[in-house]
C-alpha positions in Angstrom: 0.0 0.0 0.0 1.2 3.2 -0.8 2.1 5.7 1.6 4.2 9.1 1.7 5.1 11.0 4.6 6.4 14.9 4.9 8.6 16.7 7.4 10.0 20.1 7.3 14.3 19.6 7.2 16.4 23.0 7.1 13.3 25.1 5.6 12.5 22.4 2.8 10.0 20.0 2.5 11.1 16.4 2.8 8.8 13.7 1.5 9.2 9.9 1.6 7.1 7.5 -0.6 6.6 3.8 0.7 5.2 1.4 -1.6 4.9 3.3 -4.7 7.4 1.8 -6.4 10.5 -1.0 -6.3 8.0 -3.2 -4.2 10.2 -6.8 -5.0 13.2 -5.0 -2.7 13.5 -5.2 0.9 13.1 -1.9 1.5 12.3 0.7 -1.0 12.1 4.6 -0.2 11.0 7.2 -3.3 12.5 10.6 -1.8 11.8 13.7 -2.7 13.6 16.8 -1.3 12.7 20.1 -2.9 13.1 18.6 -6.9 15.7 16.1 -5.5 14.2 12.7 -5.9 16.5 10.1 -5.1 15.2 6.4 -4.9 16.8 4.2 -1.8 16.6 0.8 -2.1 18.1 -1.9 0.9 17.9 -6.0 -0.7 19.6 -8.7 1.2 20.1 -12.2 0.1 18.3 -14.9 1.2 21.0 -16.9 2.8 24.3 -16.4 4.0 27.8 -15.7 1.7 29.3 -19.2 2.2 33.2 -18.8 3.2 33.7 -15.5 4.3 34.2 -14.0 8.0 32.9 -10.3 7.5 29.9 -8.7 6.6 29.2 -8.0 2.9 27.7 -4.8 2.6 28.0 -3.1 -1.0 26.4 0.8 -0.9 25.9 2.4 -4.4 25.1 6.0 -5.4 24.1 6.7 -9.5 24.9 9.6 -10.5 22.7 9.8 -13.8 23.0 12.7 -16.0 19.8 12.6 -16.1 19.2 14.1 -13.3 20.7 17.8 -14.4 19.8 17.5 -17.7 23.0 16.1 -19.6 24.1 14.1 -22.1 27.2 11.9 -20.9 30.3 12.3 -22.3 32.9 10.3 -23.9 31.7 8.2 -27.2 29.1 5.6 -25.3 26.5 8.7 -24.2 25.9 6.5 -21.0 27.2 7.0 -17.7 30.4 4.4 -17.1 32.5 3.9 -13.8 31.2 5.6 -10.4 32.7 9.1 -10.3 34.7 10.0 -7.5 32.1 11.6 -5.6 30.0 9.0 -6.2 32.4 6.6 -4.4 33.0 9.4 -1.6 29.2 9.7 -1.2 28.9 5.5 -0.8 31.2 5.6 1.7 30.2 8.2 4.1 26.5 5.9 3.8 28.9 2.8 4.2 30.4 3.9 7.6 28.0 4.7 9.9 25.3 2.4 8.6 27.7 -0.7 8.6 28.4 -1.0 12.5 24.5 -1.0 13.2 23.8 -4.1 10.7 24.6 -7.7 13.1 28.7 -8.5 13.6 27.7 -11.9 12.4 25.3 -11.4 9.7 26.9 -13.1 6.4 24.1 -12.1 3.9 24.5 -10.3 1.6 23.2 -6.6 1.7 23.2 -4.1 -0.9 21.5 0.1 -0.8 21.7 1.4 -4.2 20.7 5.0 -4.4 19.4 6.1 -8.1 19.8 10.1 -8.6 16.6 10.7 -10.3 16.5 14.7 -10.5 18.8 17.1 -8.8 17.8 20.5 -7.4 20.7 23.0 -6.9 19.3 23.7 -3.4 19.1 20.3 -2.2 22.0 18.3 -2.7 21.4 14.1 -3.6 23.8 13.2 -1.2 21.9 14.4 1.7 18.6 12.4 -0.1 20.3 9.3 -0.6 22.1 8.8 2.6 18.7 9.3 4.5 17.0 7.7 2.1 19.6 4.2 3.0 18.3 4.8 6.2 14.8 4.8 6.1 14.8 1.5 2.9 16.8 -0.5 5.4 15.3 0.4 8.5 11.5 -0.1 7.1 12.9 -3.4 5.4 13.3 -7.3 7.1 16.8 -7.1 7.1 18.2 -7.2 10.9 19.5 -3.4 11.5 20.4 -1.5 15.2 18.7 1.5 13.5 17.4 3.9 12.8 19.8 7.0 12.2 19.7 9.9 10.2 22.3 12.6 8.6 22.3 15.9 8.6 24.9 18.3 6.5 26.2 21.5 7.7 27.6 24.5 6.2 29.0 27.5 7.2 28.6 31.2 5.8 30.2 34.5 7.1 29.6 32.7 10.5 26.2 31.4 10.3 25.1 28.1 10.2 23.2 26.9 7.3 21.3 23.0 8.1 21.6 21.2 4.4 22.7 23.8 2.3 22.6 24.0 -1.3 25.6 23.4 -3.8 26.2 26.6 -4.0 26.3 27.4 -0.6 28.4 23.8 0.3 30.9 24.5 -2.3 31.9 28.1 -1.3 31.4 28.4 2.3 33.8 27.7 5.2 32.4 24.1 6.4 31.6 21.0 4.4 30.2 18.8 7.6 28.2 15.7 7.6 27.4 14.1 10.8 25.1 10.9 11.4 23.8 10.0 14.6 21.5 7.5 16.6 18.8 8.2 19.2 21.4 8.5 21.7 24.9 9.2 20.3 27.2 10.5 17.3 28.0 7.7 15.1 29.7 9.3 12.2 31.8 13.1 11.2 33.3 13.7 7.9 34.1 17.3 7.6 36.2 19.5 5.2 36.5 23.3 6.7 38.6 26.5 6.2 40.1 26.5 9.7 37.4 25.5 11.6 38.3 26.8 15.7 37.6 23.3 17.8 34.8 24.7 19.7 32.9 26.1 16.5 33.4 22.4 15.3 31.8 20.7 18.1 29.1 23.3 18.1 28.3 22.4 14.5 28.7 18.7 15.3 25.9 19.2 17.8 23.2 20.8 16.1 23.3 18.6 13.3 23.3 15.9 15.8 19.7 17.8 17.7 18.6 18.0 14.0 18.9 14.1 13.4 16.9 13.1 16.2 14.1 15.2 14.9 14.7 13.2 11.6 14.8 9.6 13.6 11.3 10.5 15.1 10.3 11.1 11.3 11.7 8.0 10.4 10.0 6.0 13.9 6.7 6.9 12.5 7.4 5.8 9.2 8.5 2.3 10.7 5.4 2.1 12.8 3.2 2.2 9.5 5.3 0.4 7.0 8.0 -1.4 8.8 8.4 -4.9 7.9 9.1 -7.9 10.7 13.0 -8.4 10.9 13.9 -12.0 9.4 15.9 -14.2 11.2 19.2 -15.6 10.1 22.2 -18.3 10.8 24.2 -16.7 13.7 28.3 -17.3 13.0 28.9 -17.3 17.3 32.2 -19.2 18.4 31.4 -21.2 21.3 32.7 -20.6 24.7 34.2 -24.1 25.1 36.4 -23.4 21.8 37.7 -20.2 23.9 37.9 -22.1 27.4 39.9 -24.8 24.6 42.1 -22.2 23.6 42.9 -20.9 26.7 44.4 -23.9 27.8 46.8 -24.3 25.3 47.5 -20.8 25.2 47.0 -18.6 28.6 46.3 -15.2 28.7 49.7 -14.5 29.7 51.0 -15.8 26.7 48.6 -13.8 24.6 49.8 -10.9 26.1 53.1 -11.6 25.4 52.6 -12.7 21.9 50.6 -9.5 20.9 52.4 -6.8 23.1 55.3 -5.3 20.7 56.0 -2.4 18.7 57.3 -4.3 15.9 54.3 -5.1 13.4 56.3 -8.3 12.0 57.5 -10.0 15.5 53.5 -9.5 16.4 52.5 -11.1 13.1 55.3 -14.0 13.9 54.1 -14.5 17.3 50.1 -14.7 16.2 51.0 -17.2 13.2 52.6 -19.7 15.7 50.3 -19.7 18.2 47.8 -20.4 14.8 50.1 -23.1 14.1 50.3 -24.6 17.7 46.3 -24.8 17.5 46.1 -26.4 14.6 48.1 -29.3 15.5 45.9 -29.5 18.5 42.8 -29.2 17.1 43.6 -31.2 13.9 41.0 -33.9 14.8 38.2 -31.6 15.2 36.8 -29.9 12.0 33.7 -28.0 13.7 37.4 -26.4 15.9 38.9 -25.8 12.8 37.1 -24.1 10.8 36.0 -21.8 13.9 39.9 -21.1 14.4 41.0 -17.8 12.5 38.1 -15.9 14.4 38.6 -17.4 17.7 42.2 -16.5 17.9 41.1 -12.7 16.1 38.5 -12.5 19.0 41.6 -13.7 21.5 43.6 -11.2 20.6 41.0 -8.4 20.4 39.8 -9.3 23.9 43.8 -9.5 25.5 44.4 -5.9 23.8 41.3 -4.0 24.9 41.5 -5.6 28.3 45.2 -4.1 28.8 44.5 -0.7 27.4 41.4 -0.1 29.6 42.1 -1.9 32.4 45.8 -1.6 32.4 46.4 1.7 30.6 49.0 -0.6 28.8 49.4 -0.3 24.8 51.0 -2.6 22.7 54.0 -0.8 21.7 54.6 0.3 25.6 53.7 4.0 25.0 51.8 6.1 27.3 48.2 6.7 26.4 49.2 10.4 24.3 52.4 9.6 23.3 53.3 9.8 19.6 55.1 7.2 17.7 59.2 8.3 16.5 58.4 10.9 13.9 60.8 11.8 10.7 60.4 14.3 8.4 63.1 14.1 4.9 62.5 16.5 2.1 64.1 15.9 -1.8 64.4 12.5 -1.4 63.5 11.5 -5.1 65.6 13.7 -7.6 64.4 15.4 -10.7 60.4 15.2 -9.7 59.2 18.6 -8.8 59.0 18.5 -5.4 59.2 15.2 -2.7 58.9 14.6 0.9 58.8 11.4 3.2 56.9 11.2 6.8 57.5 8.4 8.7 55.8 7.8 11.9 56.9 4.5 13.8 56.3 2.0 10.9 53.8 4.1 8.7 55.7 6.1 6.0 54.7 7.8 3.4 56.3 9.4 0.1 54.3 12.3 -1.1 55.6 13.4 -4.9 54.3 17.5 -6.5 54.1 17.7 -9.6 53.4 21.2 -12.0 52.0 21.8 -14.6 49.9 24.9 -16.7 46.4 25.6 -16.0 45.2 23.6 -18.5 46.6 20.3 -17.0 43.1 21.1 -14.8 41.5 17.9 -14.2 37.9 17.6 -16.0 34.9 16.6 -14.3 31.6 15.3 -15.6 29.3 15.6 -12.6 26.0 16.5 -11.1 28.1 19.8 -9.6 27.1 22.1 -12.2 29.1 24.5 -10.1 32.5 22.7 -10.4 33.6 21.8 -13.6 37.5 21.2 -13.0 39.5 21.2 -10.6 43.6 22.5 -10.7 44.5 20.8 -7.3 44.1 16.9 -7.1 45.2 14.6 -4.2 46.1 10.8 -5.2 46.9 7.7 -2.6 48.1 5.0 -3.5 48.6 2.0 -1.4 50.4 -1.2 -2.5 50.3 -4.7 -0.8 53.8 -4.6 0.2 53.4 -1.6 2.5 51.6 -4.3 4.8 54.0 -7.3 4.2 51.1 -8.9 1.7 51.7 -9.7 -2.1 48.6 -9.6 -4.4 48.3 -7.7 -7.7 47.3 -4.0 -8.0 43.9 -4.0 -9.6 44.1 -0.2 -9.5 42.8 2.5 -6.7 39.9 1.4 -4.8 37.3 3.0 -2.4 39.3 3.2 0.1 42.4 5.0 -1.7 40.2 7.5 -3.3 38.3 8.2 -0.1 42.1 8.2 1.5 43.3 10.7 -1.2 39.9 12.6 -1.1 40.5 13.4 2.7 43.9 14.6 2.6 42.9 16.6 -0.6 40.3 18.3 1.7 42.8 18.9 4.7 45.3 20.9 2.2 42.5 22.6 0.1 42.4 26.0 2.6 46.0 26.5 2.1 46.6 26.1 -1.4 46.8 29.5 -3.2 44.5 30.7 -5.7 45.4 30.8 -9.5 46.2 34.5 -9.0 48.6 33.7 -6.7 49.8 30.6 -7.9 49.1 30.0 -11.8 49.6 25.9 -11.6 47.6 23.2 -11.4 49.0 20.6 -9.0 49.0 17.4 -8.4 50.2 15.5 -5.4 50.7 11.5 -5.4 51.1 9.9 -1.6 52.8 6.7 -2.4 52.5 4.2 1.0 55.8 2.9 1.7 54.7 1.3 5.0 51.9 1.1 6.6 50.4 1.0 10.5 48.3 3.1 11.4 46.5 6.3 9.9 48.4 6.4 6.5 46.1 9.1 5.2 46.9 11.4 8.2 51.0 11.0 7.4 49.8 11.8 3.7 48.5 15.1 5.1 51.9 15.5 7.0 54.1 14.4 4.1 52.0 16.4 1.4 52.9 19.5 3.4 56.5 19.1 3.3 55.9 18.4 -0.1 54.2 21.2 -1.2 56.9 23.8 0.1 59.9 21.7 -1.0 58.1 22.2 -5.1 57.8 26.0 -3.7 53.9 26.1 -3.9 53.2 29.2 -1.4 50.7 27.1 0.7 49.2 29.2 3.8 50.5 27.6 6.4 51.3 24.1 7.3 49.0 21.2 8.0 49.5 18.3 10.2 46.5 15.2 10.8 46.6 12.6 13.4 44.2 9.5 14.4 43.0 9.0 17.8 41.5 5.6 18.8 39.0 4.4 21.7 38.7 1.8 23.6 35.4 1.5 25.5 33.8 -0.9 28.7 31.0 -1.4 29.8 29.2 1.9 30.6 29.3 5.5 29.0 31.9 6.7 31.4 34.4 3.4 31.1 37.0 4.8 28.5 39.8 5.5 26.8 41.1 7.7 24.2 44.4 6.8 22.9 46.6 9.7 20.6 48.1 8.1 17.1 46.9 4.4 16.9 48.4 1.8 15.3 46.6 -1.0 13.2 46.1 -3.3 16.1 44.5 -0.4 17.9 42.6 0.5 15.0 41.4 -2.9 14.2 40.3 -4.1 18.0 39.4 -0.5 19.1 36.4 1.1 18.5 36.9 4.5 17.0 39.4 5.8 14.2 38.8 9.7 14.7 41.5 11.2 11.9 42.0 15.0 12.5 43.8 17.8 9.9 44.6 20.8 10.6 47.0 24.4 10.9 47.7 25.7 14.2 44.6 27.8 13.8 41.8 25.2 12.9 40.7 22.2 11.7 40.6 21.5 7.8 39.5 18.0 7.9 37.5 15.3 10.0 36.9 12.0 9.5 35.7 9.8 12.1 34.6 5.8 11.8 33.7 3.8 14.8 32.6 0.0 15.3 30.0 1.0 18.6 26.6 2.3 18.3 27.7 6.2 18.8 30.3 8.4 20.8 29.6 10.8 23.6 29.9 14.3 23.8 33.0 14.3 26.0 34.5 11.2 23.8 34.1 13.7 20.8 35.4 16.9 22.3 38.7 15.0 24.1 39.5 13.6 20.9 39.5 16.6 19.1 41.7 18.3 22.0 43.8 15.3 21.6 44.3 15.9 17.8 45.1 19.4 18.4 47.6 18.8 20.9 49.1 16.0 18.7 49.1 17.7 15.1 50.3 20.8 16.7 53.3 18.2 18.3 53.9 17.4 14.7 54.3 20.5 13.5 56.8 22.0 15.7 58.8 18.6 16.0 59.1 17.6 12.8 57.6 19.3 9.5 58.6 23.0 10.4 62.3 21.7 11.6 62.5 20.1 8.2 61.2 22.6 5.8 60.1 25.6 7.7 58.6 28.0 4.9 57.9 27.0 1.0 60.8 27.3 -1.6 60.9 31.0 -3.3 61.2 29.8 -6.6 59.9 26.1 -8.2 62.7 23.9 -8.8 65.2 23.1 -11.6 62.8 20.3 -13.1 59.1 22.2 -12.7 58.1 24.5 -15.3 57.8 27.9 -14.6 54.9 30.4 -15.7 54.7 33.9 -15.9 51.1 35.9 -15.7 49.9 38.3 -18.0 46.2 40.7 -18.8 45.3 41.7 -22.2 42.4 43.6 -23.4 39.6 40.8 -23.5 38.6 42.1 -27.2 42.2 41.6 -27.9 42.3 37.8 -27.3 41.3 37.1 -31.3 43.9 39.4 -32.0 46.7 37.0 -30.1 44.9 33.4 -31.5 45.0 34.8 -34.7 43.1 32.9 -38.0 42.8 29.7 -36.7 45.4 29.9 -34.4 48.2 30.7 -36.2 49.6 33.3 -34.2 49.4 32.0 -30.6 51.0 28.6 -32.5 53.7 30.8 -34.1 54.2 32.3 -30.5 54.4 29.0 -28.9 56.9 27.1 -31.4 59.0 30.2 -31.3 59.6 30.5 -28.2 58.9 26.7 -26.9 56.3 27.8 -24.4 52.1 26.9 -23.9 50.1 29.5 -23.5 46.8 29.3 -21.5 44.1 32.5 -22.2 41.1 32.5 -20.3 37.7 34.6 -21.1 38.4 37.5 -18.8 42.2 38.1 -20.9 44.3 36.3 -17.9 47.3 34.8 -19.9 49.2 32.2 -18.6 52.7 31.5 -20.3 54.4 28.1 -19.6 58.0 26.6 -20.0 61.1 25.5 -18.9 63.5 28.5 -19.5 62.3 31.6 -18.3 64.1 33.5 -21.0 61.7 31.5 -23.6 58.6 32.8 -21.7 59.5 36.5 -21.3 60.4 36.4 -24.6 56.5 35.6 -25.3 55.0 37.5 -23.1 56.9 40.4 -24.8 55.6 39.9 -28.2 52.2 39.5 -26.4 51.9 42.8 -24.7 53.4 43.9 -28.7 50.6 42.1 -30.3 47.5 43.8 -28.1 49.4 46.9 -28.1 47.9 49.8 -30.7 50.1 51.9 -32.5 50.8 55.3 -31.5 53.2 58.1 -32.3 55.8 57.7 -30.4 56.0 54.2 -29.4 59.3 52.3 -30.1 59.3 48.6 -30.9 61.9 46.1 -31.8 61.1 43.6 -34.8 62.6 41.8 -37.5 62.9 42.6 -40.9 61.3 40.0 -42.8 60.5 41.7 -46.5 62.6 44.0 -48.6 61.1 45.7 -51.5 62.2 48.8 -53.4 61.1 51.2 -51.4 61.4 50.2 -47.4 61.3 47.4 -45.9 58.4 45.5 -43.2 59.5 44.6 -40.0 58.0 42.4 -37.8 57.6 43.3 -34.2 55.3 40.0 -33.2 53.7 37.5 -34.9 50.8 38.8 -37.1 52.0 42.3 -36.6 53.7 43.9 -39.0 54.8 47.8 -40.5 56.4 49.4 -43.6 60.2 51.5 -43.2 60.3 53.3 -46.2 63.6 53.5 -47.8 64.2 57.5 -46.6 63.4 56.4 -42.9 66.1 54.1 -42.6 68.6 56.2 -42.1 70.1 59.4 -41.9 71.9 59.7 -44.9 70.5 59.1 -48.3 70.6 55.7 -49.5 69.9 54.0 -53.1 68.6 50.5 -52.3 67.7 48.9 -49.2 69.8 46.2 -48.9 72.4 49.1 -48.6 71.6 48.7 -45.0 69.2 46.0 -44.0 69.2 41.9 -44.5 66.5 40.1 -44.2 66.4 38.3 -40.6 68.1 41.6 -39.1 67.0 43.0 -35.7 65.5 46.8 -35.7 64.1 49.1 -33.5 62.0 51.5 -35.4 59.5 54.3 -33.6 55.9 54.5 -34.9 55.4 58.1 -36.6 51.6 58.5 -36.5 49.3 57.7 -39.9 50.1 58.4 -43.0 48.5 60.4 -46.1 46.5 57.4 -47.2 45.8 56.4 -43.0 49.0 53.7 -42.8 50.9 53.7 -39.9 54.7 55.2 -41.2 58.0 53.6 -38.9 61.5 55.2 -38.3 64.7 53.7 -37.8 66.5 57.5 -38.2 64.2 59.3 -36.2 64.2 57.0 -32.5 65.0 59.9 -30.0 66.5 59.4 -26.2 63.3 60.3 -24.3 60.8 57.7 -26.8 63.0 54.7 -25.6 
């Protein structure tokens, strides 16, 4: 039976339509935001993934071009991989979402989210990630819901609750925060220096707004909520852990799994494996049960020190900060390099240069953004973990790792104006444990300055982990975790930022939702940290970016013509700004508004054409002197050329002082003149000089 329900959500209507169509999925919401209409669909498998030990959730966004009225590019004219937002949008869904679905459900659940139509003023994203909501949580699929996102910006100060594209991609906050009845459960956030207070604040009343939106979405469950099926439980029995324990005592867990060395822990793990193998090599039921119970093992030994103990793996104290390094320069000839290490994660971030019109292109539902000049890559290879498998290219996690340290330089990178480049930035993982995007943010920095991009100021990101017990008030933050702490803790809360303010947050947890005081000590933990960072290791290695690019980078110089002038520089199909180019081995970017942007590798090359640019839009007057080439003699003068498709007639009795019979007297063809314009002639021609350049007209 059809049924659609309305509530008011940051001074637009939201509507959500149950039953009206997609009635074979689960769960099936038609949303409707303003013109945004978004469908949400939640299906689940009938039985269980045979073979695996994790949850198999898949979350889709479709960006259809469609939606704004486009015809996709390339030579298909039909939308092909998921765009990078569209990945980035999945994932925020994917994080909070995933910890509320059973630990040991084994079906297979996918929420696709079809973009139908897209309003400038209410952005899909918002739709579809409440729309995954509200299909899964009025489905039968087992889910700890329901929970709701809100989206905050920020403009001139003031808050603005779901704001449109406009107003998201030009103010000074890009937050999204998704909560439960009770608690936070998710933050992403880009932000132009965000204080830590204004953050929280904005964390909060996104967080008031969502349980507004879960009493929506109660009321929509209590009409159209289906009964939640049951399923085959994956539960290792407690006499396989009392088993265990036998062989192996808690003391030797400890043992095994307390060290700062990634590979001796690894070592340690696999021959305890190996001792319970043997023993257990008569039972299969033990067997194939074994992997978890010894992952469960270890994940109860660890959190039990650390909360109980205040102990941590490696031995450090609770806020202490692995070894840091910082090395600059380390790969010759690129265009600018840097390497962070931070106890055994390290990565290599590489800057490379280019002209403006390297920009990278982008097909998208932003009609708003159409390129972008500043790209962030992350790349990160088996080996970096000790593993071998083959690269199958950047997955959803490397975009979404590149995509966050992207955002946490974005506020300091300088405008075109100031900086006429577009930039790209590749953070190769050389080893990894713990928080590799955050040392991308650090090593990117370092990077940056060492190509001599004038970024504002520096930025610096660290990860904070949590360990919880029992009640609200049984915890423990821990500053810079590594992947054991990240894989049995509960929270990975990754913070970027200057001295001044947070630029980026992203934070993932495996509970059902932080508290307040969990949320604002981790942030004051990250400040404390990144600022640690800063002063200890990227500002002693590189403390201010480069004055000039380096050796290898090309350089580009800025000029502004005359906007009616620009036809006068491209010439008849181009021939002129070609003639300009292959002359003086440059590439010249011009822009609507006349900004000119001249590109190359000697800087003699490019003054040399921006020179006979300025010539070129320049109109002649009396009095102005110009240098040129002569590149016709005829009886009576000779042209000279001052620039490429600009040209003037010396006649034979301007040449020189003296009288002389032929041209070639004085002038070969190829020679270098300066000549002075003298004004129109008789018949309206402009008339040069060589004899008549005076002192006070050069």
């Amino acid at each position: 039976m059809f049924k659609s329900f309305s509530m008011e959500v940051g001074g637009r209507t939201l509507t959500v339509d149950v039953g009206r169509v997609a009635a074979q999925a689960n769960g099936a919401a038609f949303m409707h935001y303003g013109d945004t209409t978004v469908l949400s669909t939640a299906t689940a498998s009938e039985k269980p993934r045979e073979g695996i030990d994790f949850f198999p959730l898949s979350v889709e966004f479709e960006e259809k071009m469609y939606s704004v009225g486009k015809i996709p590019g390339g030579f298909n004219k039909r939308e092909g991989k998921a765009s990078e937002n569209s990945v980035l949008t999945a994932r925020v869904i994917d994080r909070p979402m995933r910890p509320l679905f059973p630990k040991d459900y084994r079906n297979d659940v996918t929420l696709n989210n079809l973009v139908l139509s897209v309003d400038p003023q209410c952005r899909p994203e918002i739709v579809a990630m409440l729309g995954s909501a509200i299909s899964t949580c009025i489905s039968d699929i087992p889910f700890d819901g329901p929970c709701a996102m809100t989206q905050m910006g920020m403009i001139d100060g003031e808050f603005i609750i779901n704001p449109s594209q406009k107003e998201w991609d030009e103010g000074d906050l890009q937050l999204t925060v998704a909560s439960t009845s009770e608690k936070v459960i998710m933050i992403e956030a880009g932000a132009n220096e965000i204080p830590d207070d204004v953050m929280i604040d904005a964390i909060y009343k996104c967080h008031d707004i969502n349980l507004e939106i879960i009493d929506f979405i109660n009321k929509i469950v209590a009409e159209c909520g289906k009964e939640k099926h049951s399923y085959e439980q994956f539960i290792i029995p407690e006499e396989l852990f009392n088993a265990i324990k036998e062989i192996v005592p808690p003391e030797e867990m400890e043992k095994a799994v307390f060290t700062d060395v990634k590979q001796d822990r690894d070592a340690n793990i696999r021959a305890i494996t190996e001792r319970l193998e043997e023993a257990f090599a008569e039972n299969e039921d033990y067997l194939a049960l074994l992997s978890e119970a010894v992952y469960q093992y270890q994940k109860k030994t660890v959190r039990k020190m650390i909360l109980k103990d205040h102990k941590r793996p490696d031995g450090r104290a609770i806020d202490q900060i692995r070894p840091l390094a910082g090395e600059v320069d380390i790969v010759p000839r690129v265009h600018g390099s840097a390497m962070f290490t931070r106890g055994q994660t390290q990565i290599c971030t590489i800057t490379t240069l280019a002209p403006l019109s390297e920009k990278q292109k982008i097909d998208g539902l932003d009609e708003n953004i159409t390129s972008k000049r500043y790209i962030h890559q992350y790349n990160f290879p088996s080996y970096s973990v000790g593993e071998t498998k083959p690269s199958r290219g950047p997955g959803r996690r490397e975009i979404g790792h590149g995509a966050l340290a992207e955002k946490a330089l974005m506020p300091v990178i300088p405008s075109e104006e100031e900086f006429p480049y577009a930039i790209r930035l590749v953070s190769e993982t050389f080893e990894s444990n713990g928080s590799t995007s955050q040392a991308s943010v650090c090593a990117s920095t370092m990077s940056l300055m060492a190509a001599g991009v004038p970024i504002k100021k520096p930025v610096a990101g660290i990860s904070c982990g949590l360990v919880t017990g029992d009640t609200d008030d049984d915890y423990l933050v821990l500053t810079d975790i590594q992947g054991l702490e990240d894989f049995f803790g509960d929270m990975d809360f990754k913070v970027a930022g200057t001295p001044d303010g947070i630029t980026a947050i992203q934070m993932d947890i495996k509970i059902h939702g932080l508290t307040r005081a969990i949320v604002e000590e981790a942030i004051r933990r990250t400040h404390e940290a990144r600022t640690f960072i800063l002063e200890n290791t990227i500002l002693p290695t590189i403390s201010k970016p480069r004055e000039h690019v380096g050796e290898f980078a090309p350089k580009i110089s800025n000029t502004t013509i005359d906007p009616a002038k620009i036809g006068d520089v491209v010439g008849q199909r181009g021939k002129t700004i070609n003639t300009l180019i292959e002359r003086c081995d440059v590439k010249i970017d011009i822009d609507d508004n006349g900004f000119v942007s001249v590109c190359g590798m000697d800087q003699k090359g490019i003054d040399e054409a921006i020179r006979l640019i300025n010539v070129i839009v320049t109109d002649f007057e009396e009095g102005q002197v110009f240098e040129g080439k002569v590149i016709s003699i005829k009886e009576f003068g000779a042209f000279v050329e001052f620039a490429p498709g600009k040209e003037g007639m010396v006649h034979i009795s301007k040449i020189c002082k003296r009288r002389i019979e032929h041209v070639e007297d004085e002038l070969t063809l190829g020679q270098s003149v300066r000549v002075v314009c003298l004004g129109k002639d008789k018949m309206g021609r402009y008339s040069f000089s060589m004899k008549d350049i005076k002192q006070d007209w050069e």
